[in-house]
C-alpha positions as a Markdown table, in Angstrom:
| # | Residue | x | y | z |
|---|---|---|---|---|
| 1 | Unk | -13.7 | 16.7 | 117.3 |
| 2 | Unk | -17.3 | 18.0 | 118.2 |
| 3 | Unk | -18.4 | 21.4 | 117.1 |
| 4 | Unk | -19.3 | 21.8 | 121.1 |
| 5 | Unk | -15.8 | 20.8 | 122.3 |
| 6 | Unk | -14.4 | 22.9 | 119.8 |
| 7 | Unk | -15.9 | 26.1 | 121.0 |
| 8 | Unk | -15.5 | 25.0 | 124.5 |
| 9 | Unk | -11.4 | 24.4 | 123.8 |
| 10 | Unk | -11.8 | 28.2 | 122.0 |
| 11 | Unk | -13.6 | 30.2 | 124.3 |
| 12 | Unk | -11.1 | 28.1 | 127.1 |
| 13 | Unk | -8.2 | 29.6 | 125.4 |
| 14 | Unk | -8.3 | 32.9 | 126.7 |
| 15 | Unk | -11.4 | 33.0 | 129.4 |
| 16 | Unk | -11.0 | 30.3 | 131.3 |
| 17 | Unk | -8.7 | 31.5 | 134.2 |
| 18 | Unk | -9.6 | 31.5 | 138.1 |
| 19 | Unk | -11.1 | 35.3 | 137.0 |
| 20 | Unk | -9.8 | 38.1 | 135.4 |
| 21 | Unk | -7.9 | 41.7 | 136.4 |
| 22 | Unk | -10.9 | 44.4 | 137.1 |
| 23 | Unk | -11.8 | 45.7 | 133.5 |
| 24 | Unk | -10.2 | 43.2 | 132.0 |
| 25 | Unk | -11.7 | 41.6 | 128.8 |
| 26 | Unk | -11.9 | 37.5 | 127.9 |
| 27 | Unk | -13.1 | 36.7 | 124.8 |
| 28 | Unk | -16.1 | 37.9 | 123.1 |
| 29 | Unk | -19.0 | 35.7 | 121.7 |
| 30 | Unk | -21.0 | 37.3 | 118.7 |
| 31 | Unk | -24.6 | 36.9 | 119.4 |
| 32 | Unk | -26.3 | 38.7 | 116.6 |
| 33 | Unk | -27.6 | 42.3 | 115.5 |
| 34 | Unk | -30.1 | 43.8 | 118.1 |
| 35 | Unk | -32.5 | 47.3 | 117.1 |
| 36 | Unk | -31.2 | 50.7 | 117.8 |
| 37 | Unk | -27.5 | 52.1 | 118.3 |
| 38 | Unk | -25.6 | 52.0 | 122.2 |
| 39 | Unk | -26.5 | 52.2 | 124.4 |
| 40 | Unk | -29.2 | 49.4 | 123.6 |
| 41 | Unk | -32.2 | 48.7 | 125.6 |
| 42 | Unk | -30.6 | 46.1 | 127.4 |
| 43 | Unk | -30.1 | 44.0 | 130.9 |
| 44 | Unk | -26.6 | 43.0 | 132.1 |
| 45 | Unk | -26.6 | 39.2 | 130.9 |
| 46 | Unk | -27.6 | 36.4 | 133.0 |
| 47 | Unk | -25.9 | 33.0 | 133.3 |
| 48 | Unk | -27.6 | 29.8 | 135.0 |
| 49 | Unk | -26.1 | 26.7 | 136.9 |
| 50 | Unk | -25.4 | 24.8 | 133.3 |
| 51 | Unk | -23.3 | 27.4 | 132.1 |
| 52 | Unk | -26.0 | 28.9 | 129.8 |
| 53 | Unk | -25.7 | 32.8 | 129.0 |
| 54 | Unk | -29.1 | 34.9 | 128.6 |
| 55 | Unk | -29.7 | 38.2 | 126.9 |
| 56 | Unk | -32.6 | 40.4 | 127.4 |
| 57 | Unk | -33.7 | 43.1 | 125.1 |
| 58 | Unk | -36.4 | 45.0 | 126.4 |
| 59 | Unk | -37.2 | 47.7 | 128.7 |
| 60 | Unk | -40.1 | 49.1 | 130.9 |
| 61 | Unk | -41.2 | 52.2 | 128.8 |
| 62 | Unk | -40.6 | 49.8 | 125.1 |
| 63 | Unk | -43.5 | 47.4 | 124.4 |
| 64 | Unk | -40.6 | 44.8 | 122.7 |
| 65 | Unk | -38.8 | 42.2 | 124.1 |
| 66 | Unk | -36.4 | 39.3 | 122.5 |
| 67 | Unk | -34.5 | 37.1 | 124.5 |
| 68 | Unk | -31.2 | 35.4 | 122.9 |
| 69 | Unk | -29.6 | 32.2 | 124.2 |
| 70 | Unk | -25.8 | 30.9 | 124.2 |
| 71 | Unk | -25.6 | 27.6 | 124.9 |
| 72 | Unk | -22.5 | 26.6 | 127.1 |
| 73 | Unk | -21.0 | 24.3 | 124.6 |
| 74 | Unk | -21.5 | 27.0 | 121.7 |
| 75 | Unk | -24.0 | 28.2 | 119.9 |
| 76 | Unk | -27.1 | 30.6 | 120.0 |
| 77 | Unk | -30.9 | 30.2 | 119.9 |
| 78 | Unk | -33.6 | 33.4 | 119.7 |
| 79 | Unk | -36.3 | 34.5 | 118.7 |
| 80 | Unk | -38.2 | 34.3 | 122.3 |
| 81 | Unk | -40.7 | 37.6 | 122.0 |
| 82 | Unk | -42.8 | 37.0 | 125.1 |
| 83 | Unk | -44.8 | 39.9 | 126.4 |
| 84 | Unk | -48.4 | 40.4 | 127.6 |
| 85 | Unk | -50.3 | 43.6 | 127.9 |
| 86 | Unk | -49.9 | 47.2 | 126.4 |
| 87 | Unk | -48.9 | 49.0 | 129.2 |
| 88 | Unk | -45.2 | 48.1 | 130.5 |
| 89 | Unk | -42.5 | 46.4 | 128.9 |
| 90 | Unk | -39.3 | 44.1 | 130.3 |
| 91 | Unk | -39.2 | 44.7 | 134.1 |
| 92 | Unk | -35.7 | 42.4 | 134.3 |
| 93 | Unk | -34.9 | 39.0 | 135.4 |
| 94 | Unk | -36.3 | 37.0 | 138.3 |
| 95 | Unk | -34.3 | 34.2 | 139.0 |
| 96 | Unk | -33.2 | 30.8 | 137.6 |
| 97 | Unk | -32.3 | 27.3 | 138.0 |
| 98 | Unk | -30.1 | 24.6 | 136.6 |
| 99 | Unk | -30.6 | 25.0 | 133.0 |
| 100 | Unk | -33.9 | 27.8 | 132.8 |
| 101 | Unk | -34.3 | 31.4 | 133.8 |
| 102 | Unk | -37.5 | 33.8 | 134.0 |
| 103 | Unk | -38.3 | 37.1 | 133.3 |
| 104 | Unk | -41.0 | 39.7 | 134.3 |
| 105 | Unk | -42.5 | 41.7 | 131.2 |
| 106 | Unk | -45.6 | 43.7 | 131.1 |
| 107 | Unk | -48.3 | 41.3 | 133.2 |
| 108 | Unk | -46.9 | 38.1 | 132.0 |
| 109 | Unk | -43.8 | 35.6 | 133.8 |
| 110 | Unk | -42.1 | 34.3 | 131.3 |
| 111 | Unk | -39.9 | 31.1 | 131.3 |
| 112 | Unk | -36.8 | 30.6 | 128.7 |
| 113 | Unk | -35.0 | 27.5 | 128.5 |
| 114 | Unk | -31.5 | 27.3 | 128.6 |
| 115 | Unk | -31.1 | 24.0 | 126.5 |
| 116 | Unk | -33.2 | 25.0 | 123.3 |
| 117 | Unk | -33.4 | 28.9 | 124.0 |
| 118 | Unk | -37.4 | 28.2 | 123.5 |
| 119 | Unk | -39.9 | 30.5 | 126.0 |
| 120 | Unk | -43.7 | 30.5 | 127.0 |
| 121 | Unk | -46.0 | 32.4 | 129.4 |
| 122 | Unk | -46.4 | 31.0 | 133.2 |
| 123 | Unk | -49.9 | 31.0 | 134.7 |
| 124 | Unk | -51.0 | 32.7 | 131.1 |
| 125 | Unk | -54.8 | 32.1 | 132.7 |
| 126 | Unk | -56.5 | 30.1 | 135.9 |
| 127 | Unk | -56.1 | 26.5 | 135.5 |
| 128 | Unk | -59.6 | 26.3 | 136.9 |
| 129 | Unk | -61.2 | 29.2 | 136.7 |
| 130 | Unk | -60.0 | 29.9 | 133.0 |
| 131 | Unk | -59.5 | 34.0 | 133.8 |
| 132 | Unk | -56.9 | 36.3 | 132.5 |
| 133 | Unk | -53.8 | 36.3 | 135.1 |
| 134 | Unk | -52.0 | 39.5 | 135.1 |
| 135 | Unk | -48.7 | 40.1 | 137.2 |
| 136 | Unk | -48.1 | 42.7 | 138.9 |
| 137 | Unk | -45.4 | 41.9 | 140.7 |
| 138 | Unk | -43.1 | 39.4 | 140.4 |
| 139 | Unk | -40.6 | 39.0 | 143.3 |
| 140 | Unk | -36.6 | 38.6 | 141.8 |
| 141 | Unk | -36.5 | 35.1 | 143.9 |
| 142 | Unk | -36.7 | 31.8 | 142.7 |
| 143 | Unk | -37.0 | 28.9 | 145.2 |
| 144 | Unk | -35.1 | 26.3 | 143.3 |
| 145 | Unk | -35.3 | 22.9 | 145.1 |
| 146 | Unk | -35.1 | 18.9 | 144.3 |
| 147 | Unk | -39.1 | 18.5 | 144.7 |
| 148 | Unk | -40.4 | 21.9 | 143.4 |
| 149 | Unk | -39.0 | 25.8 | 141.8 |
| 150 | Unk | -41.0 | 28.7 | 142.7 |
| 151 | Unk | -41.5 | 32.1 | 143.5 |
| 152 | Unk | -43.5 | 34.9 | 144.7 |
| 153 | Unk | -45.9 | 37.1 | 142.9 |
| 154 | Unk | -49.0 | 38.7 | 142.8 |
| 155 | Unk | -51.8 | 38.5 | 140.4 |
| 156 | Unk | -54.9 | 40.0 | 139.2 |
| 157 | Unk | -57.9 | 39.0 | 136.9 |
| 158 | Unk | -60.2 | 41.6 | 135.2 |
| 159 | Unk | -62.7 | 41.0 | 137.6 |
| 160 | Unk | -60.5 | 41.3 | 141.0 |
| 161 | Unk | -60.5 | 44.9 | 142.1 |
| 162 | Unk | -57.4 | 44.0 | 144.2 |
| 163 | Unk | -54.5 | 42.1 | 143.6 |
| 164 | Unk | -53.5 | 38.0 | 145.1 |
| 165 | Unk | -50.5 | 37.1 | 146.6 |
| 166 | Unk | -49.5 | 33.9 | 145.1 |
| 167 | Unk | -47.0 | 30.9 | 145.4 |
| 168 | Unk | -46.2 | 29.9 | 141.8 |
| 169 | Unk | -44.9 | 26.4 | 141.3 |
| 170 | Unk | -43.0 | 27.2 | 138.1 |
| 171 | Unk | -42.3 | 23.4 | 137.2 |
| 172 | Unk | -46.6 | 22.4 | 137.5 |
| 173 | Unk | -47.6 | 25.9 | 136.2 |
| 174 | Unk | -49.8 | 25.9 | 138.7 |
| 175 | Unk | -50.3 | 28.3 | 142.5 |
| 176 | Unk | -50.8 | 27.5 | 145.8 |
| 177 | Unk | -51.5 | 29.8 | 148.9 |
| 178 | Unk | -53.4 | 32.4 | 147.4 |
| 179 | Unk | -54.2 | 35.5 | 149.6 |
| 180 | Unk | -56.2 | 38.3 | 149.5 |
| 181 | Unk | -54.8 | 41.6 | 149.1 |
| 182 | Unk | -55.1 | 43.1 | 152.8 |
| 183 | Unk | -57.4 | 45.9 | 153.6 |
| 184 | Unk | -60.2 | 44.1 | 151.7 |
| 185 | Unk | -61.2 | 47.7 | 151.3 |
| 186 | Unk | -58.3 | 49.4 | 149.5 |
| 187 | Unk | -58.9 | 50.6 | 146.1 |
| 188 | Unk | -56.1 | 52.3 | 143.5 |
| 189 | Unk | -53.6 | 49.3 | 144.6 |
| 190 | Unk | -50.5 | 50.2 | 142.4 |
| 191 | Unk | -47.2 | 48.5 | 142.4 |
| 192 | Unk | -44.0 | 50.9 | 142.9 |
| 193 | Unk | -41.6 | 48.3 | 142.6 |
| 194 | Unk | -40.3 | 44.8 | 144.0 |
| 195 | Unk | -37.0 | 43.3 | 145.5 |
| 196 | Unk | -35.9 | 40.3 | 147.3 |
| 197 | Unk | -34.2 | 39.5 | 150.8 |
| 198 | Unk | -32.4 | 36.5 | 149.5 |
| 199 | Unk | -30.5 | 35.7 | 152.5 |
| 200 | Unk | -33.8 | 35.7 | 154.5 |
| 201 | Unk | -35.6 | 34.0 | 151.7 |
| 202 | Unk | -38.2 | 37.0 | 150.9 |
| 203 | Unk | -39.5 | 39.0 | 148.7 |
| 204 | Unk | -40.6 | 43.0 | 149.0 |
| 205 | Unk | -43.0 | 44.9 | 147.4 |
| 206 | Unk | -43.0 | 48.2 | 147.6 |
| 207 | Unk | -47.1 | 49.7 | 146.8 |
| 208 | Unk | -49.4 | 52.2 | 146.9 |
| 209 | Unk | -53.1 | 52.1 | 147.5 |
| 210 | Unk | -56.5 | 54.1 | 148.6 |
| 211 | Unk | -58.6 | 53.1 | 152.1 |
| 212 | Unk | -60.9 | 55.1 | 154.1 |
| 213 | Unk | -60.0 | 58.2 | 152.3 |
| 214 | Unk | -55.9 | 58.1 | 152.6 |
| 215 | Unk | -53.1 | 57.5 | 150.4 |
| 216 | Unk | -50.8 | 54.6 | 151.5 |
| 217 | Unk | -47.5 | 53.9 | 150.6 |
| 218 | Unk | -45.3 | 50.8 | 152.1 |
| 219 | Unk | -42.5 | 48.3 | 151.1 |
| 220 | Unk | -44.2 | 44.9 | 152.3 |
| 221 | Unk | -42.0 | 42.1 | 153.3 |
| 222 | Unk | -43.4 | 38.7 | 152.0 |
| 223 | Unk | -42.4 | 35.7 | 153.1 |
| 224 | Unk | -42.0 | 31.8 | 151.3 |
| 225 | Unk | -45.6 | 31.3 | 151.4 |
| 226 | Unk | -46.5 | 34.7 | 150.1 |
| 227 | Unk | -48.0 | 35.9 | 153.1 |
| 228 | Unk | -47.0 | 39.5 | 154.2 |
| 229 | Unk | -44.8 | 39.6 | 157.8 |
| 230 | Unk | -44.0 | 43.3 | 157.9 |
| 231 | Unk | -45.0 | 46.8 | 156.6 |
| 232 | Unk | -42.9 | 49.7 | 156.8 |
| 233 | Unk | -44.2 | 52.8 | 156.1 |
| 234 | Unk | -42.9 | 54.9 | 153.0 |
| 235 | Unk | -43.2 | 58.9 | 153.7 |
| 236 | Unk | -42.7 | 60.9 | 150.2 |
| 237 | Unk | -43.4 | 57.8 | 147.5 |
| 238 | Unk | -47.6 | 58.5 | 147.4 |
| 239 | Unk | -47.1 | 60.4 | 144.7 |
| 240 | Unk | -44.2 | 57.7 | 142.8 |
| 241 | Unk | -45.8 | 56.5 | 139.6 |
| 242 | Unk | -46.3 | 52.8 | 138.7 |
| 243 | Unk | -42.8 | 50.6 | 138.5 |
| 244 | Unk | -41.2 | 53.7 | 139.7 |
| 245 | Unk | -38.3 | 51.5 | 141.0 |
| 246 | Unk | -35.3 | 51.7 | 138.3 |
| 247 | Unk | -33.6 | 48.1 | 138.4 |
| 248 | Unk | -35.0 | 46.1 | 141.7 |
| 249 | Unk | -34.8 | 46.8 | 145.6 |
| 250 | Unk | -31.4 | 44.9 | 146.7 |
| 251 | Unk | -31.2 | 43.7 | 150.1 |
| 252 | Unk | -28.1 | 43.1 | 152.4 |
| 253 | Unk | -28.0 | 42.5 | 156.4 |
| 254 | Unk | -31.0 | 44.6 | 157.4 |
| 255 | Unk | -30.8 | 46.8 | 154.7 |
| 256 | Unk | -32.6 | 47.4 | 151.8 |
| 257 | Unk | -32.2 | 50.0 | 149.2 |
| 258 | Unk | -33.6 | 50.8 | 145.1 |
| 259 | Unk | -33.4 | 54.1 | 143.5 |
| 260 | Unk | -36.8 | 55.7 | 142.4 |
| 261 | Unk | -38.0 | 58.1 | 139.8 |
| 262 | Unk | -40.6 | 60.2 | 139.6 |
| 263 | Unk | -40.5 | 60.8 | 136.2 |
| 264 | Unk | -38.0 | 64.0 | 136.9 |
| 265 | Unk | -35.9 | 63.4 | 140.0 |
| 266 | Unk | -34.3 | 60.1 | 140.8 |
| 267 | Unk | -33.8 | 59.3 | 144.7 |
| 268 | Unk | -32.0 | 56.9 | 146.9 |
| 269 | Unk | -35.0 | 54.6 | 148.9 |
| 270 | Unk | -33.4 | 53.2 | 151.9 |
| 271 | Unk | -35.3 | 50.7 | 154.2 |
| 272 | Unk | -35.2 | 48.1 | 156.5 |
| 273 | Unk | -37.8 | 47.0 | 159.5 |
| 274 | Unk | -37.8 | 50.2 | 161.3 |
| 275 | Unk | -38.1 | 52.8 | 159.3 |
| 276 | Unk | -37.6 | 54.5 | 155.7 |
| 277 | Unk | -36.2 | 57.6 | 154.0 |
| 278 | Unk | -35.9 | 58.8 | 150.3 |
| 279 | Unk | -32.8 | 61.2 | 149.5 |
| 280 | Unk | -31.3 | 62.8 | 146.5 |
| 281 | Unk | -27.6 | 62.2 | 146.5 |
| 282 | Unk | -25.4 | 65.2 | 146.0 |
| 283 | Unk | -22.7 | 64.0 | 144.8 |
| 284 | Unk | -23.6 | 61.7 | 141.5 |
| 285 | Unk | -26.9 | 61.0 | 139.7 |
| 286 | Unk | -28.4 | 57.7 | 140.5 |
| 287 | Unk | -28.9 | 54.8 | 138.3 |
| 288 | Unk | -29.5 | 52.2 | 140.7 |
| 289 | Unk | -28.9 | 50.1 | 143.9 |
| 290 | Unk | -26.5 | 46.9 | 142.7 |
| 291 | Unk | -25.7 | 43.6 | 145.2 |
| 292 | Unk | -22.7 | 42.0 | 144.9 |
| 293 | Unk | -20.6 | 40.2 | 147.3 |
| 294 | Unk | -23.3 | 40.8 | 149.9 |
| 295 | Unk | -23.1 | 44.4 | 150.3 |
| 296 | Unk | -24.9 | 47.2 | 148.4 |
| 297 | Unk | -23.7 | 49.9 | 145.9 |
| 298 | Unk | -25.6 | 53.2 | 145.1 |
| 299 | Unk | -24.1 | 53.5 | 140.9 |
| 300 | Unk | -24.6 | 56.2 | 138.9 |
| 301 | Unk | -22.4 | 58.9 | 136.8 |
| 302 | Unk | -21.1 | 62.9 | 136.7 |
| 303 | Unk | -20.2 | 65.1 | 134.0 |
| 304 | Unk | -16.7 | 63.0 | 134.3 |
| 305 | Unk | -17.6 | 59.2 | 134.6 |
| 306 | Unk | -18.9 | 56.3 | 136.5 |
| 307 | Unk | -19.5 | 56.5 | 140.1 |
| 308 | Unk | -20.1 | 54.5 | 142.7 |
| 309 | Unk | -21.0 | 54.7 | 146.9 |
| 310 | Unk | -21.2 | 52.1 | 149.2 |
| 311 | Unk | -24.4 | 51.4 | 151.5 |
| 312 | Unk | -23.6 | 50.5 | 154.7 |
| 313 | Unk | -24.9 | 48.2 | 157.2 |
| 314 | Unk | -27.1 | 50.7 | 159.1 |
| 315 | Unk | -28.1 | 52.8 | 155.5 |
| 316 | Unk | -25.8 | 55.2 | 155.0 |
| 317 | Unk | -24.5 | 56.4 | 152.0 |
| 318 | Unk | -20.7 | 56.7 | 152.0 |
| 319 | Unk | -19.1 | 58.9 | 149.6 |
| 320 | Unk | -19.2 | 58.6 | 145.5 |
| 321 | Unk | -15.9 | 57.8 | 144.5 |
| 322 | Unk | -14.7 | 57.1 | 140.0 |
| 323 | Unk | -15.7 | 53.3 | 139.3 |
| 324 | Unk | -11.9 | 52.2 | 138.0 |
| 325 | Unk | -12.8 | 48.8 | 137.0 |
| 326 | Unk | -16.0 | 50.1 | 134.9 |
| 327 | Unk | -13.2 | 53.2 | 133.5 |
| 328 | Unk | -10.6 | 50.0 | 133.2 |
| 329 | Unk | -13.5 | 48.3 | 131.1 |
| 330 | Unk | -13.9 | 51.1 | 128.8 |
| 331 | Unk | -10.0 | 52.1 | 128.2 |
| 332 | Unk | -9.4 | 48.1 | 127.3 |
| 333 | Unk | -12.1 | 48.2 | 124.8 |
| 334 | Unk | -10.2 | 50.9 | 122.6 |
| 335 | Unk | -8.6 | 48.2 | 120.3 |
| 336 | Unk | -8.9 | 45.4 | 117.8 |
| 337 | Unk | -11.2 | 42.2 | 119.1 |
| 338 | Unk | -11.2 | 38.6 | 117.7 |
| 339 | Unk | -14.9 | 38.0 | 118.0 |
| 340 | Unk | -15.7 | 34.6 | 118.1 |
| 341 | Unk | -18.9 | 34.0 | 115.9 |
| 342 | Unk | -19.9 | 30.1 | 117.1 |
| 343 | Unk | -24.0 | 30.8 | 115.9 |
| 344 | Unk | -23.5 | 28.1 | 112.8 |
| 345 | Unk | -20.8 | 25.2 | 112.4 |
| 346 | Unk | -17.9 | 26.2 | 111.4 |
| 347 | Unk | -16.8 | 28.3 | 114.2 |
| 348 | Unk | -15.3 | 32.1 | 112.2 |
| 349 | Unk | -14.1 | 35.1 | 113.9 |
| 350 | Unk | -14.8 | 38.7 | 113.0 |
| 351 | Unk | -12.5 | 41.2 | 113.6 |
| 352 | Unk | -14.2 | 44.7 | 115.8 |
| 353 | Unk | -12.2 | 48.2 | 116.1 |
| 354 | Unk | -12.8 | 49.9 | 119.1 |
| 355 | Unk | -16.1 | 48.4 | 120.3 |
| 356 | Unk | -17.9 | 50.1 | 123.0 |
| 357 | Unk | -20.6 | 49.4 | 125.7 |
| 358 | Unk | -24.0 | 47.9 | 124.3 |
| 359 | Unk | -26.2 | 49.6 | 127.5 |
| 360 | Unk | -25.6 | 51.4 | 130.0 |
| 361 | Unk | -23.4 | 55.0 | 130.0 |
| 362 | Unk | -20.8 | 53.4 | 131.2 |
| 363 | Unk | -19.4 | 49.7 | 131.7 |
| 364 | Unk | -21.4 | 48.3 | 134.7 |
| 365 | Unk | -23.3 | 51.6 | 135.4 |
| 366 | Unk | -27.1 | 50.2 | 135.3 |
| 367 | Unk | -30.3 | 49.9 | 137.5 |
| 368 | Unk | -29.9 | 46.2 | 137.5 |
| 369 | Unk | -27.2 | 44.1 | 139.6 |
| 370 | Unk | -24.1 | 42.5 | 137.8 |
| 371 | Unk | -24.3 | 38.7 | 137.2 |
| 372 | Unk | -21.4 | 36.5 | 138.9 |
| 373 | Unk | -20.3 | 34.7 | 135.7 |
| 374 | Unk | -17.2 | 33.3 | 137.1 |
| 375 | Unk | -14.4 | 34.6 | 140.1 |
| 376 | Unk | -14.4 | 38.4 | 140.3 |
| 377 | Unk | -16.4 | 38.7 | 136.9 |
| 378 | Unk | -19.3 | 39.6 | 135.1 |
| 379 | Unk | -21.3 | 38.8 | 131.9 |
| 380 | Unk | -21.4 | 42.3 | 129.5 |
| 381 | Unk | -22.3 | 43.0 | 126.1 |
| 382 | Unk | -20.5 | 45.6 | 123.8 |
| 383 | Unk | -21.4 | 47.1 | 120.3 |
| 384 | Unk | -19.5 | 46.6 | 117.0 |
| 385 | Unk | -20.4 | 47.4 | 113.5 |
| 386 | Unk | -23.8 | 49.4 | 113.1 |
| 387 | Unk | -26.3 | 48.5 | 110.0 |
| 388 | Unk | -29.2 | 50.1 | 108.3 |
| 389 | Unk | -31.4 | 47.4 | 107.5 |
| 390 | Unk | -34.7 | 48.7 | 105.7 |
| 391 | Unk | -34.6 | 52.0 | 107.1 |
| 392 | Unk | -34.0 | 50.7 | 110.4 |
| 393 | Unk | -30.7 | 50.7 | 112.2 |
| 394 | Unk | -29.5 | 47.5 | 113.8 |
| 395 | Unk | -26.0 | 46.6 | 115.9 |
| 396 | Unk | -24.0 | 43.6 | 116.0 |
| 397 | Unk | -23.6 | 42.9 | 119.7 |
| 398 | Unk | -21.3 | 40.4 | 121.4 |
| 399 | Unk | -21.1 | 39.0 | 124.7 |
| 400 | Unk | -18.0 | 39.1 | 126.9 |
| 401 | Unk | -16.4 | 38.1 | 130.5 |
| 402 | Unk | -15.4 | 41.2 | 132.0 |
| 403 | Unk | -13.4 | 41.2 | 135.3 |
| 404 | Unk | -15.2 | 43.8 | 138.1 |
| 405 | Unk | -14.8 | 44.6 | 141.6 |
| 406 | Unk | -16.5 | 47.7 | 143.2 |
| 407 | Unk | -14.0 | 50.1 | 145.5 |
């Protein structure tokens, strides 16, 4: 029997059901030993169409990133360390395809393959021109089609003084459509953070910038060929630093929503065509805006646990109520694991006590959405044994199904 049908018939032994109970736990996959102790600078994991898992390390405010791959049938690649610039690390995920996915870091798109776990810059420089591309932002949508995959984004060389909207075909590494940033006058352009309609099929930025003397700040709505179709006015976010946005904007219906920090304070953003608002909830502090199922959760935490509010179809904020399936999660960790270790032929299993969340405070509880990694369930990664390797701490981290549903 083949190492990959062996690990397939394994990991089939206890996670392959139609979904699993909320906070339940399949079984775990051992990826490898990441830097730092839990919670870990980490995104929820991603899966693509081929069944591929994808685990980004990495964070806005930490100038490292390393991207580890499990392939379906079994195994792990890494070693993918893809960044560009000094300013801003991982800004999360932004979409994927049948066997690939891409991530936003610093000012460089970055494209990982699912097959080999390889990765390499997108659009690194002008095809024709030969000048530095930066970008700013990169909307979380990927156009996957038979005759092209691309997405949205806007870019800047050292000598533009304002930003391009861009179409980027992500299979030809090339652009198309490229407009200028609009008024040709504004100076100070500054990206607060991006999002994506993708019911509608575009992407939002939300920006700052300087003309005739005043201080702007919008969410643009872009549509497929990166042109902008409508501006709405943000009151209160001129003075929201760069990549304020924690996680991404999430859109449902009509409705868009993010949380934003202002490097004290973190406030609910809630927009849609007509209008906008920023509000500090009362009632739990905000870690971000999730999508899942088609509607919209505000997450966060108090002094006694995960919380989570519903965003309704007009913007309103219903109240926080305890997260059980994320409390579920964390009560059905508090036990012995079997971790299946399937990184080298043969397949071994490693016994855990009491693992606990790799990120986040909480199971579930982060700025960026959940993955759907199969019927009611989502990718998450937990934390075992801790290790000082040369001064430096490191912990083995594992990869699990986890079932989830939000009240």
């Amino acid at each position: 029997m083949s190492r990959g049908v062996t690990v397939a018939l394994a990991l089939c032994a206890t996670a392959c059901v139609d979904g699993l109970q909320p906070g339940q736990v399949g079984q775990p996959r051992y990826l490898g030993q990441l830097r730092g102790s839990p919670p870990l600078a980490l995104l929820p994991p991603r899966s693509d169409r081929a069944g591929n898992v994808y685990v980004l390390y990495g964070a806005p405010e930490l100038l490292q990133v390393e991207v580890t791959v499990g392939q379906a049938g079994g195994g792990w690649s890494g070693g993918c360390r893809q960044i560009k610039g000094d300013s801003y690390g991982v800004h999360g995920w932004v979409g994927r395809s049948f066997d690939r996915m891409w991530y936003w870091a610093g000012d460089g798109l970055v494209a990982v393959s699912g097959r080999y776990g390889d990765c390499h810059l997108v659009l690194d420089r002008d095809r024709v021109s030969g000048a530095d591309l930066a970008f700013r932002a990169v909307m979380p949508l990927v156009f996957d089609e038979p005759s092209r995959t691309e997405l949205l984004a806007w870019v800047q060389s050292p000598v533009d003084p304002t930003p391009f909207a861009i179409v980027v075909d992500l299979n030809a590494h090339a652009y198309h459509d490229a407009q200028p940033f609009d008024p040709a006058n504004a100076t100070d352009v500054t990206v607060l953070g991006v999002g994506a309609d993708h019911d509608a099929g575009e992407g939002i930025v939300l920006t700052r910038y300087v003309a005739d003397g005043y201080i702007t700040a919008e969410a643009r709505y872009v549509d497929r060929s990166g042109a902008t179709v409508a501006r709405v006015p943000v009151p209160g976010a001129e003075a929201l630093p760069a990549y304020a946005v924690q996680g991404y904007l999430e859109t449902s219906g009509a409705v868009t929503a993010g949380v934003v920090n202002d490097g004290t304070t973190a406030a609910l953003l809630v927009l849609s065509r007509g209008g906008a608002s920023l509000q500090v909830p009362s009632d739990l502090r905000p870690v971000g805006v999730q999508r899942w199922g088609g509607a919209l959760w505000l997450v966060g935490t108090d002094d006694a646990g995960p919380l989570v509010a519903p965003i309704g179809p007009n913007g309103g904020v219903g109240a926080a109520v305890a997260w059980r399936a994320s409390e579920l999660a964390r009560a059905a960790l508090d036990r012995s694991f079997s971790v299946l270790d399937d990184r080298w032929t043969p397949t071994r299993t490693l016994s855990w006590s009491a693992p606990v969340s790799a990120l986040g405070p909480a199971p579930f509880v982060h700025p960026h959405s959940l993955d759907g990694y199969a019927v009611n369930s989502t990718g998450w990664l937990i934390a075992g044994p801790a290790y000082d390797v040369g001064g430096e701490q490191r912990t083995a981290v594992a990869f699990v199904p986890v079932g989830v549903t939000y009240p």
